[in-house]
N, C-alpha and C positions, 0 to 999 in steps of 0.2 A: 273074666272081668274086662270090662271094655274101657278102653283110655283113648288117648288122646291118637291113638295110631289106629283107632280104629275108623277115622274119618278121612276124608277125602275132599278139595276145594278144588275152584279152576281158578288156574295163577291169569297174574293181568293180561296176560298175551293169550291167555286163551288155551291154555293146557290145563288137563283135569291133573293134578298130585294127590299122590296118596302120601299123609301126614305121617305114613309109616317108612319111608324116604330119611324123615326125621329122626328115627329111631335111637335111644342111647344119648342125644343133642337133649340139653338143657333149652326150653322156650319160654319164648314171652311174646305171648299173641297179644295183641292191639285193636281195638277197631282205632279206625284214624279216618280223618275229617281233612281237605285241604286248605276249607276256607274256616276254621276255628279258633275262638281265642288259645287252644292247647296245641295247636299247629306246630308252634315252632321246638314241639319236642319230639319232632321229626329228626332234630341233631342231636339232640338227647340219646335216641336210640339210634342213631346210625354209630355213635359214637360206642355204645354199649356192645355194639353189634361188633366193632374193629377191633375194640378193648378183646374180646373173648371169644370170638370165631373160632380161631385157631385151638382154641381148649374147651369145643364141642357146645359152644352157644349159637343160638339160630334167633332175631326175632322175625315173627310171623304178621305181616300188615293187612288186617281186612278193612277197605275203605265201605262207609257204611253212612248213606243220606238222611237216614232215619231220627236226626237231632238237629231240629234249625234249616232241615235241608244246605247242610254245610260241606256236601259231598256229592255239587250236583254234576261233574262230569262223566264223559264216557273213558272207559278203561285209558286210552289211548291220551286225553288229556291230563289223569291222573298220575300215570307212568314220568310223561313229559314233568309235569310238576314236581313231581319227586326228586326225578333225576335231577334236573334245573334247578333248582331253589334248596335242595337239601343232600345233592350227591349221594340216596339212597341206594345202597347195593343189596340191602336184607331182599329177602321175598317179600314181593306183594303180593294179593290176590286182586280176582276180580269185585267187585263191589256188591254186597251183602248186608240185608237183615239179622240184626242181632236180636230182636223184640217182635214179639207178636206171632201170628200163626205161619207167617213167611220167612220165619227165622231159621238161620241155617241151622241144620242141624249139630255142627261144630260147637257153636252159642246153646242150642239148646242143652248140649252136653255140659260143657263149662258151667254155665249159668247154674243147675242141677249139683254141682261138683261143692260150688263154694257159692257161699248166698254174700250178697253186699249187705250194705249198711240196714240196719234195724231189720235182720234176716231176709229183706227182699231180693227174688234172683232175677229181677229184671235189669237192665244196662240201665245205667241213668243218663249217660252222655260219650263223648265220644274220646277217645283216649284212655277210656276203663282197661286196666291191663290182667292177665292172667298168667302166673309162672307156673311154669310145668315142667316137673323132672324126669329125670333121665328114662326112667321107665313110664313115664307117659301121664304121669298123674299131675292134677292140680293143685300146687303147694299155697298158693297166695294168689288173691286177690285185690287188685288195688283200684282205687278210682282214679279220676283222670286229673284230681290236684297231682295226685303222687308222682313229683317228677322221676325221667329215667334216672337221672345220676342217684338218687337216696337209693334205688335197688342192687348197687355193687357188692354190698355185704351177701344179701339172700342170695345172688346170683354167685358169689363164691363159695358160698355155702355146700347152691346146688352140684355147682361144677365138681367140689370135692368127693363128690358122691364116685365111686369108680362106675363105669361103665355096663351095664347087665352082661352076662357069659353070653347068653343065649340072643345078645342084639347086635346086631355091626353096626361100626361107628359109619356115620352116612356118606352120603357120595355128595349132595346136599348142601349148599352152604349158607 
């Protein structure tokens, strides 16, 4: 069965990761935008990120220009952004297609996984979020009103979940 470990991104510096690194970790992948009006839930999820590191949650940030062209930097001015305006420490990746025939394959899988609104598996904008538990699967999908903070319930939910026998807890954070 293929999950979420079975895919593989290059992080913003330019290292290829395999999502299996993650393994056992609760996630919550993002595409994210740095000039959007949902921006500013970049401290939403930094802050989800602090709240529950330590008890095996990861969020995962794909920056992704594909909406309004609202993600028009290169890796290096996004990093900088992050860092600077939101003291982001989650992963980022490099910046990606969530929509259409250039779509990462990550999206391709997610999207497949859990349909949006009136069954559509397309992204509609940027900030759409995707939980995914411990063994790799896709528990929820949200759009990009859905602020971080309303996710703290499902996200303790997932966490309760014990850990798979057969996966170690990651090296990862």
């Amino acid at each position: 069965m293929e999950t979420v470990y079975s895919f593989s991104a290059r992080s913003i510096d330019g290292r290829d990761i395999s999502l299996s690194d993650f393994a056992g970790r609760v996630l919550l992948i993002v595409n994210v935008a740095s000039e959007c009006g949902f921006t500013p839930q970049y401290a939403g999820l930094e802050t989800l990120y602090r709240d529950y590191r330590d008890q095996g949650f990861t969020v995962l940030a794909f920056p992704c220009n594909q909406f309004g062209a609202q993600e028009p930097g290169n890796a290096q001015t996004i990093a900088e952004f992050c860092a600077s305006r939101y003291g982001i420490t989650f992963p980022l990746f490099d910046k990606i297609e969530v929509n259409g025939p250039n779509a990462h394959p990550l999206y391709a899988w997610l999207k497949s996984q859990k349909a949006g609104i009136l069954g559509s598996e397309s992204i509609k904008w940027n900030f759409s979020k995707f939980l995914i538990d411990r063994q790799g699967r896709v528990l929820q999908r949200l759009g990009p009103t859905a602020k971080p903070e309303s996710l703290r319930k499902a996200i303790e939910r997932a966490l309760a979940t014990p850990v798979p026998d057969n996966e170690p807890n990651t090296r990862l954070g």
